[in-house]
N, C-alpha and C positions, 0 to 999 in steps of 0.2 A: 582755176575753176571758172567757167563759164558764169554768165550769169543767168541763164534757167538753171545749171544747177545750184548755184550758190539760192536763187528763189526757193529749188525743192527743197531743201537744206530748212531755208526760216521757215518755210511752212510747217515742214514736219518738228521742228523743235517748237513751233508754239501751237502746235495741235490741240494745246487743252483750252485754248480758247476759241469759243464758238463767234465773232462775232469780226472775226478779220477779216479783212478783204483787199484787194487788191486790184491795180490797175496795171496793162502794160504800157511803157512810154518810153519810144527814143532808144530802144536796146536796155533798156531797165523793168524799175517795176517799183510802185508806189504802194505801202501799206496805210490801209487805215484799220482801226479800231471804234466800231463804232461811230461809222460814219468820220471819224476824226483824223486826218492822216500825221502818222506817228512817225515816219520814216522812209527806206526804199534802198533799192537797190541800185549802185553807182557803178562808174567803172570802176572807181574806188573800191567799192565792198557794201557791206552791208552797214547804213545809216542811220541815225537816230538824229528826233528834231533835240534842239538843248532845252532840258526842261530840268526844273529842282531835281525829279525824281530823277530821269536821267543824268543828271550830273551824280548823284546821290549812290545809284547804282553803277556807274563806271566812271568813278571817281579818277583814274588816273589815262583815260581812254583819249585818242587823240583828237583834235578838234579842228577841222578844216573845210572849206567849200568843197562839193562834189566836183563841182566845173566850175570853171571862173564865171563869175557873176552871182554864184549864189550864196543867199546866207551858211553859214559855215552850221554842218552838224556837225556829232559823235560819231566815229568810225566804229564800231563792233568788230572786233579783231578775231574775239575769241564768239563763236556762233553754237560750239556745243552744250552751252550753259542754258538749256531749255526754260529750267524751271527760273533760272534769275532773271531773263528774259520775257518771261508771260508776265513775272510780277511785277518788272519794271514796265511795261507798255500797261496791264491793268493801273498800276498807283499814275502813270504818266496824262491818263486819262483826264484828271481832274485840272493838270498842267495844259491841255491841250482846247487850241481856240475850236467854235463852233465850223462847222464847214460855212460857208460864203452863200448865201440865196441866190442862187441866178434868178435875173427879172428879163421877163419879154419885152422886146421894143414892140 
């Protein structure tokens, strides 16, 4: 699977939430929640940052760098689990740091 389609893919499984967004980067794609970014799309697959909730909901889900050099997320193996997915990025929310202020020089 490509990775716009693996994007169309998480889109449309978490369509009950009004509030995602996304960026494209690099042949990928960065989710956030509320301003918050939750995860993305790798060459790997589909990502998640490691958070209680996340660990919580793919409790046995693999855990490794997307590319070398980066912190290791949760690989999402299985993507058609819509509804375990909206629940886990809404409860992941509260796990999730503020976005970063850019300041002008």
């Amino acid at each position: 699977m490509t990775s716009k389609e693996l994007f169309k893919e998480v889109m449309n499984q978490l369509n009950e939430i009004d509030d995602i967004t996304y960026k494209a980067m690099m042949g990928g794609y960065l989710f956030y929640y509320k301003n918050r970014l939750f995860g993305g799309i790798y060459s790997l697959g589909f990502m998640v940052k490691i958070t209680k909730s996340s660990k919580k909901y793919l409790p046995y889900a693999k855990v490794m760098p997307p590319y070398q050099g980066a912190k290791e997320k949760i690989l999402v193996e299985d993507i058609s689990k819509g509804q375990l997915l909206c629940d886990m990025i809404k409860e992941m929310y509260k796990d999730l740091p503020n976005p970063k202020v850019k300041t002008t020089k």
